[in-house]
C-alpha positions as CSV (number, residue, x, y, z in Angstrom):
1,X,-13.5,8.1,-28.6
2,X,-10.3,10.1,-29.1
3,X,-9.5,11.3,-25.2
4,X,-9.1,15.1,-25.9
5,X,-12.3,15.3,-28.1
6,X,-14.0,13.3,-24.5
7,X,-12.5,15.8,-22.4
8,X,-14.2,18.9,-24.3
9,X,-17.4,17.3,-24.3
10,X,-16.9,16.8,-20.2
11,X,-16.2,19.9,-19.8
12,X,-18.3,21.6,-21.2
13,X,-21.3,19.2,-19.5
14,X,-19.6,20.5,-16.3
15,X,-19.9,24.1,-17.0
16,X,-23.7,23.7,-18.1
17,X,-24.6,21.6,-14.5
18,X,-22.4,24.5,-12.7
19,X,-25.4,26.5,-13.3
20,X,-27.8,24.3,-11.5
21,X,-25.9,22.3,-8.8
22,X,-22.5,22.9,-6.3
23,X,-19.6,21.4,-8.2
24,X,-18.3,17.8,-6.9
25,X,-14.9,18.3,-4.5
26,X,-13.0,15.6,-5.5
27,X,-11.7,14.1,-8.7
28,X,-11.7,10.0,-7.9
29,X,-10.3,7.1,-10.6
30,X,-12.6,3.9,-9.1
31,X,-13.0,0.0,-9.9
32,X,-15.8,-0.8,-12.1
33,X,-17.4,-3.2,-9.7
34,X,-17.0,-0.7,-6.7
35,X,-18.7,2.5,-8.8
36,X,-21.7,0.0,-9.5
37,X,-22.7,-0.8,-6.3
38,X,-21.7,3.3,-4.8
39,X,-23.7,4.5,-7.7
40,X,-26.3,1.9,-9.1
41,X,-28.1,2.9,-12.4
42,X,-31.6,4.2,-11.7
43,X,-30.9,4.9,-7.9
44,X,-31.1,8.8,-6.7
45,X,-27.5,9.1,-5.8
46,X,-26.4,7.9,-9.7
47,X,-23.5,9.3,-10.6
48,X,-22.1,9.5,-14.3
49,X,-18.3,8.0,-15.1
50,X,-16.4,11.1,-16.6
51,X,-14.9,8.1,-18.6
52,X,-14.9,4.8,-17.8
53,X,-13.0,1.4,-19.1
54,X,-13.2,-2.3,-18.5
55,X,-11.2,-2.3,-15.2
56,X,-12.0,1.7,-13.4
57,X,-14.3,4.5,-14.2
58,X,-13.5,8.4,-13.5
59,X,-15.6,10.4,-11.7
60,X,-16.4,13.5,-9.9
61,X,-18.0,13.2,-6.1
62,X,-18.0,14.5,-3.0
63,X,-16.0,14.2,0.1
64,X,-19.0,12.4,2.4
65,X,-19.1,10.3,-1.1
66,X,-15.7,9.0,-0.3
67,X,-16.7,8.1,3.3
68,X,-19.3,5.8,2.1
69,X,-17.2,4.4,-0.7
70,X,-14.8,3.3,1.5
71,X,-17.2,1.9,4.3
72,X,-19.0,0.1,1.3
73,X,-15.5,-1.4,-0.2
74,X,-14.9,-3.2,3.0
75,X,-18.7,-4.1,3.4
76,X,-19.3,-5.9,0.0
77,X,-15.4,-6.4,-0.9
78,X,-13.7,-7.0,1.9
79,X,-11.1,-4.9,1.1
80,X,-9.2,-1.3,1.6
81,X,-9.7,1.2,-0.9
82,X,-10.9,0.5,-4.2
83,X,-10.0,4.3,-5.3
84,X,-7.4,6.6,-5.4
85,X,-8.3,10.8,-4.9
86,X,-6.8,12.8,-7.6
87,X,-5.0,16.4,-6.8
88,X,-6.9,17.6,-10.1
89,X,-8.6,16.7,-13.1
90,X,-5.4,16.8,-15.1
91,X,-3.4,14.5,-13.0
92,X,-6.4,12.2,-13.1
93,X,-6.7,12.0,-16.7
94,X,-2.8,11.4,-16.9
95,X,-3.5,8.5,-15.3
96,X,-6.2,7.1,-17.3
97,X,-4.4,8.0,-20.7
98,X,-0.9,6.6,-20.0
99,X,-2.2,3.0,-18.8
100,X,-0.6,1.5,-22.1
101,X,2.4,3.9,-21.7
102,X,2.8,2.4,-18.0
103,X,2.6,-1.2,-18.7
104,X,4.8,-0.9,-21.8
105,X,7.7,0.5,-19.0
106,X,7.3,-2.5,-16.8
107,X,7.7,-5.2,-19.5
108,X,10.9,-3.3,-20.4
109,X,12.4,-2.6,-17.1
110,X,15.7,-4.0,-17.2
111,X,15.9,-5.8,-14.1
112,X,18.1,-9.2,-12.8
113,X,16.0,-11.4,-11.1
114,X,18.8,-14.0,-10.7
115,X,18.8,-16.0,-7.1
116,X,22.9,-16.1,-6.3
117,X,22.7,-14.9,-2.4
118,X,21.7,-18.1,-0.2
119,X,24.7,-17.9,2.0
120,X,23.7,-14.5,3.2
121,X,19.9,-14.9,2.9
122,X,19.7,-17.7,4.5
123,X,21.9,-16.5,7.5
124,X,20.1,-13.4,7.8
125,X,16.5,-14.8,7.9
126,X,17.7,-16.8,11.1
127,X,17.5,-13.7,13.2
128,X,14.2,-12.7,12.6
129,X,12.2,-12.8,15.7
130,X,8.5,-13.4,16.2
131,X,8.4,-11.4,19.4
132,X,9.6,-8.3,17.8
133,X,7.0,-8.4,15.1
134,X,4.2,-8.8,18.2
135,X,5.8,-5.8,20.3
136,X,5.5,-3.6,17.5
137,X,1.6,-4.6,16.6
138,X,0.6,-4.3,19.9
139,X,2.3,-1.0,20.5
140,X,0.6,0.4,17.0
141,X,-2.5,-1.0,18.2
142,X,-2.6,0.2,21.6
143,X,-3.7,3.8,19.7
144,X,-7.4,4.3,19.7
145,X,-6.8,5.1,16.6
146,X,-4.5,6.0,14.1
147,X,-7.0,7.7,11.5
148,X,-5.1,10.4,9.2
149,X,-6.7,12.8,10.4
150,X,-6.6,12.2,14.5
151,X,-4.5,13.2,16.8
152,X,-3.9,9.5,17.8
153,X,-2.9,9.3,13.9
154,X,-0.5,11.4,14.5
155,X,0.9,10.6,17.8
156,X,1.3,6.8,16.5
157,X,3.6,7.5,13.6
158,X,5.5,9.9,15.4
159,X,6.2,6.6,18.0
160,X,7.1,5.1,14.7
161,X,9.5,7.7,13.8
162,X,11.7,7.9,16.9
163,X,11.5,4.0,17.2
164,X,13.3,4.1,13.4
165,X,15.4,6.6,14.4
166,X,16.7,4.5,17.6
167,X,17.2,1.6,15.9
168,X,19.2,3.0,13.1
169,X,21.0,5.4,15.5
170,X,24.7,3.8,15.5
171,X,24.5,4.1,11.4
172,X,25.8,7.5,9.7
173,X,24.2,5.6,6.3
174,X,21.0,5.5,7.6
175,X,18.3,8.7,7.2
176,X,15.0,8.7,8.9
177,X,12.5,11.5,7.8
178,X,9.0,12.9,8.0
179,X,7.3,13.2,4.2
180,X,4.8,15.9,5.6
181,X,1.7,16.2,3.6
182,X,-0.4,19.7,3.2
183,X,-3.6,18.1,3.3
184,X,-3.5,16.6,6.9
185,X,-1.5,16.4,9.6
186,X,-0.1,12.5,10.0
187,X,3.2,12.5,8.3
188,X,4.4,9.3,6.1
189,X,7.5,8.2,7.7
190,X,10.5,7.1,5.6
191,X,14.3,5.1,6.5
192,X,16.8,5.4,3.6
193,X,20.1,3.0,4.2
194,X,21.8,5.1,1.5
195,X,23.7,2.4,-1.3
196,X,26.6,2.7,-3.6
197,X,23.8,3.6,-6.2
198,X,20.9,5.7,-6.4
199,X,18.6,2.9,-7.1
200,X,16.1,2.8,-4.7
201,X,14.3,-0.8,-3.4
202,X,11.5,0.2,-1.7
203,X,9.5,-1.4,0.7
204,X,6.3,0.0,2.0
205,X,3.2,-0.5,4.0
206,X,0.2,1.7,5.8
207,X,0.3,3.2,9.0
208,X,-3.5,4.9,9.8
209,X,-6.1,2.7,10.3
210,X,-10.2,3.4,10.1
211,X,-13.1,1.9,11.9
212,X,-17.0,2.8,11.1
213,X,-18.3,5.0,8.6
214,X,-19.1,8.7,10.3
215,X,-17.2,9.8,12.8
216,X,-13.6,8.4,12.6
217,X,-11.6,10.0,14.2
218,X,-13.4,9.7,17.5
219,X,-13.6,5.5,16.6
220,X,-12.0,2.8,18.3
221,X,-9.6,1.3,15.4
222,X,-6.5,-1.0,16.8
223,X,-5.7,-1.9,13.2
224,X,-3.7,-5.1,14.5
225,X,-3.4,-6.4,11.3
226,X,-4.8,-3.4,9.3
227,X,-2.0,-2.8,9.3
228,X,0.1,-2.9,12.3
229,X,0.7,-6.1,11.2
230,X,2.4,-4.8,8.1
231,X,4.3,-2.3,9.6
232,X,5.9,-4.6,12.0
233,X,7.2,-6.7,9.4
234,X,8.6,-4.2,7.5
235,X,10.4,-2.8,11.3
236,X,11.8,-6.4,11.3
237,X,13.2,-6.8,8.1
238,X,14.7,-3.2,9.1
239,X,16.2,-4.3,12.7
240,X,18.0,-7.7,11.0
241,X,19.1,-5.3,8.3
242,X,21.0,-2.7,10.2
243,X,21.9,-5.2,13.3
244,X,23.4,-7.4,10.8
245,X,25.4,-4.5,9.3
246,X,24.4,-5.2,5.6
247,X,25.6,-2.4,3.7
248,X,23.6,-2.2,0.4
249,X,24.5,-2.2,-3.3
250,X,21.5,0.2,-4.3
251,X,19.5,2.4,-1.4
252,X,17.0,1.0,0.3
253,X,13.7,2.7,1.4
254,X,11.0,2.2,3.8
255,X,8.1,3.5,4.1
256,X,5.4,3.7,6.3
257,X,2.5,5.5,4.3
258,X,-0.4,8.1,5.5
259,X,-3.7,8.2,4.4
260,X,-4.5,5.0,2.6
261,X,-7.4,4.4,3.7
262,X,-9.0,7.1,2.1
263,X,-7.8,6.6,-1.2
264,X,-3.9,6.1,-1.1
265,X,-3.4,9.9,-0.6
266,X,0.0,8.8,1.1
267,X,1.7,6.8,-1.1
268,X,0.4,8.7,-3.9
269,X,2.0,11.4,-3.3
270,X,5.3,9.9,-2.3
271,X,5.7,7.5,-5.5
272,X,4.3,10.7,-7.6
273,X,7.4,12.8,-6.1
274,X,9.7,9.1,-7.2
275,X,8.3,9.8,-10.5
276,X,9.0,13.5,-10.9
277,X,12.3,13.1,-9.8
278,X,13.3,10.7,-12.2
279,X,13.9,7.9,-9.7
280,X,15.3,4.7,-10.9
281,X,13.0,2.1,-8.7
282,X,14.1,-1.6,-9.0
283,X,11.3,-3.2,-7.4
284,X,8.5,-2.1,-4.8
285,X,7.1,-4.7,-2.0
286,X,3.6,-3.7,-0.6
287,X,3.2,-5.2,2.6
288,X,-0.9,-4.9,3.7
289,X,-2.1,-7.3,6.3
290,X,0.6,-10.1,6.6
291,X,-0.6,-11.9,10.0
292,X,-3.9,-13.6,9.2
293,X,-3.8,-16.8,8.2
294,X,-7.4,-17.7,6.7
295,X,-6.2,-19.9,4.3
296,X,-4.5,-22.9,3.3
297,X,-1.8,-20.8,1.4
298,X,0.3,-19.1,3.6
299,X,1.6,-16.0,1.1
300,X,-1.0,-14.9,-1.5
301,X,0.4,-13.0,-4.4
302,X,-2.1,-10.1,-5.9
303,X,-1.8,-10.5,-9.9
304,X,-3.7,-7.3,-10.8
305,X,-1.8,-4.1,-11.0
306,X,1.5,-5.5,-10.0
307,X,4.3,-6.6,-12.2
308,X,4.3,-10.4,-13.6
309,X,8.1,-11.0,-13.6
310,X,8.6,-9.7,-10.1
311,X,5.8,-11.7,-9.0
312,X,7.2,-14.8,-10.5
313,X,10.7,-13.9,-8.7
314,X,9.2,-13.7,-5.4
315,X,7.4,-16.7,-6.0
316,X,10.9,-18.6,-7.0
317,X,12.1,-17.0,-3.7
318,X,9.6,-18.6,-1.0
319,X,10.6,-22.0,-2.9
320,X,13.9,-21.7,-2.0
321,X,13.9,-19.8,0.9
322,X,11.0,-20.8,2.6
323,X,10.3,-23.8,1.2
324,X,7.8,-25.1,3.4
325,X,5.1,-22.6,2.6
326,X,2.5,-23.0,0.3
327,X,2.0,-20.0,-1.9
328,X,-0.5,-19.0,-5.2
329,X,-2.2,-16.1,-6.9
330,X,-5.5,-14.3,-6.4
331,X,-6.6,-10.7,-7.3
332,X,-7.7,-8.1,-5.0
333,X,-9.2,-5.4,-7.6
334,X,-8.4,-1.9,-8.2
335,X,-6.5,0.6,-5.5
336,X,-6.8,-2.0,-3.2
337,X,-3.6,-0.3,-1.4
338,X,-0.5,1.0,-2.0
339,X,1.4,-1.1,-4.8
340,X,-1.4,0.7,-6.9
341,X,0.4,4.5,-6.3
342,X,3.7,3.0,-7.7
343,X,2.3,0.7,-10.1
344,X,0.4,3.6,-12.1
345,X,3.9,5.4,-12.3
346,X,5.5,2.8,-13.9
347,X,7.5,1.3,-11.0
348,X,7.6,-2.5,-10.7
349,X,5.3,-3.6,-7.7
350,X,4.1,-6.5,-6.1
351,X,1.7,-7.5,-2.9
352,X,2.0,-10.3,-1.5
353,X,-1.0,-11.0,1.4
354,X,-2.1,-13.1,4.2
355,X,-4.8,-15.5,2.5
356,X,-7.0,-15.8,-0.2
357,X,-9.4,-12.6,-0.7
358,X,-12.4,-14.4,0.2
359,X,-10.0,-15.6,3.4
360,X,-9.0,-12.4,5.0
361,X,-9.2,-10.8,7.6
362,X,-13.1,-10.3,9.0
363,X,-12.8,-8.3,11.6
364,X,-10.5,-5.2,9.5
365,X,-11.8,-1.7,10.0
366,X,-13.5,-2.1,13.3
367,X,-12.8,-2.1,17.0
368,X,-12.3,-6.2,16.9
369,X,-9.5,-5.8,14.8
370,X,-6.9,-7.0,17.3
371,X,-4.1,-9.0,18.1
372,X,-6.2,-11.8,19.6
373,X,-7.6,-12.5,15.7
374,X,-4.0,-14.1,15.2
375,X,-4.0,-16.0,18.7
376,X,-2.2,-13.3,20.4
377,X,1.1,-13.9,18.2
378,X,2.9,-13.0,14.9
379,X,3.8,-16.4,14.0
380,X,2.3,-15.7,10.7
381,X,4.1,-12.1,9.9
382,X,7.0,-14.1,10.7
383,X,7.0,-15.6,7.6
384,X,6.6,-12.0,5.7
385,X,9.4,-11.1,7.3
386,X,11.7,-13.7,6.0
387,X,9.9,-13.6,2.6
388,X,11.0,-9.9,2.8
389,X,14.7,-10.1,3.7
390,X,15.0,-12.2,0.8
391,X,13.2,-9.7,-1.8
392,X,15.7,-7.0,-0.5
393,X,19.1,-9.2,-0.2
394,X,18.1,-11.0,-3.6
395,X,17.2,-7.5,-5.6
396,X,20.2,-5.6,-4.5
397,X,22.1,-8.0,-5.9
């Protein structure tokens, strides 16, 4: 059904139930599999798709819904998110009716995936240090929490932003800035090492974490590798960065993203501001959970909703970088965490994760969700670190 002729026939459904029941507060786009088990056929809280495709359904719900959808996601899926909140209905159906436009502008990104910089890869992923990965997670998960919406939340990224800003403090290049959000108070913090171009590599990761279903931001939630773990990879690949005095081709951002947990609010709106801007993004590395190893692979690339040629390019890179490592595909579903925000604006994303799917991470989203999961070291971050370096020193050149 033609999209326009769908959207008069919602609306005007909508106006009709107005009449008889309090409209829903948020606009959500939702994996298939995830809306079936929230909102079974024939059970009372059934909730009809606005539109819905093979792969994600639109709908309208309300805000205790999303608290149960995400409690549920990690329940049955093992996994974050699984949706992504809309600002409106509009923007929502933009994103449903420019898939094909979106997947058409990543097969045509002109981008050189060529492998020429082993001398200075290869000395830079010498200095990156295990202990300074496991300072950082156990700093970020000495917070009780670091929920979006608590004050922990936003005391923890705040640590995060004057422990950028020192490390970056001897470079005039180097900006590091708080992307305030209207809807809540934890800010997404974001370096820029400023290039000779505009282009922008970007490298990103979340920084709340979540625990229990009602009541979160009074929960206990270390988020050790959920996703402190993350975070201190990308602080890594940062410190060898700046200590080694690289001075980058195109700029180089970082970003440590609010809100994903409850349906990538962060990064959505920071990759939606890319996009409105007109920002020229060569590639985007998601880094979610790097620092449990469940399973016999050590780097797990996602394959759904991230970009095939950069996947195959970072695949090419732990062969000759890291050759040691084992490495292969799996899929995590849809909105599963912030490569989703730049990959439905066109941008070029990948995810690469700590295991297989069905491998990860048990103890996520609770108060067990702690250092001591990885034996009390970052041994396996380590090698997301390195993998890292190499996206960034490989891509800007």
């Amino acid at each position: 059904m033609n999209s326009f002729i769908l959207r008069l026939l919602v609306g005007s459904s909508i106006l009709i139930n107005s009449t008889f029941a309090l409209a829903p507060k948020k606009i959500i786009t939702i994996g298939r599999d995830l809306k079936e088990a929230a909102f079974p056929i024939g059970k009372s809280n059934y909730k009809q798709s606005l539109f819905e495709n093979d792969e994600l359904s639109l709908m309208e719900v309300s805000e205790n819904d999303l608290e149960r959808i995400s409690h549920l996601a990690h329940e049955k899926f093992n996994r974050c998110g699984g949706f992504v909140v809309h600002e409106d209905q509009e923007k929502a159906w933009s994103e449903v009716d420019n898939q094909s436009l979106r997947l058409s502008a990543q097969k045509s990104l002109m981008v050189d995936y060529a492998i020429n910089q082993q001398n200075t890869v290869n000395n830079m992923i010498q200095e990156v240090q295990e202990t300074n990965i496991r300072e950082v997670i156990l700093k970020l998960s000495s917070y009780k929490n670091r929920y979006y919406k608590s004050q922990t939340g936003t005391e923890s990224s705040l640590w995060l932003f004057d422990y950028w800003k020192n490390l970056v403090a001897h470079r005039s290049d180097i900006l590091v800035s708080r992307y305030k959000h209207s809807g809540w108070p934890q800010d997404t913090i974001m370096v820029e090492i400023q290039g000779k171009t505009d282009d922008k590599i970007v490298i990103g990761g979340h920084a709340d974490s979540i625990a229990g279903w009602w009541g979160r931001d009074r929960a206990r939630a270390p988020g050790a590798d959920d996703n402190a773990s993350g975070i201190a990879t990308m602080t890594e690949i940062l410190r060898v960065l700046v200590n080694g005095n690289y001075r980058p081709t195109n700029t180089i951002v970082f970003a440590a993203y609010a809100a994903e947990e409850v349906g990538l609010l962060g990064s959505r709106e920071v990759a939606g501001s890319f996009k409105e801007n007109n920002e020229n993004v060569l590639g985007v590395l998601q880094l979610d959970m790097t620092n449990f190893k469940g399973s016999d692979w050590d780097i797990v690339l996602m394959s759904d909703y991230t970009n095939e040629a950069q996947n195959k390019f970072i695949g090419s890179l732990i062969d000759t970088y890291l050759p040691g490592l084992a490495w292969g595909y799996d899929k995590c579903g849809y909105a599963c965490s912030d490569h989703a925000s730049w990959n439905s604006q066109g941008y070029p994303a990948s995810m690469p994760f700590e295991a297989k799917k069905g491998d990860s991470n048990r103890h996520i989203h609770s108060d067990r969700d702690t250092l001591s999961q990885s034996g009390d070291n970052a041994d396996h971050a380590q090698k997301f670190a390195k993998m890292g370096l190499a996206f960034v020193l490989e891509l800007d050149n």
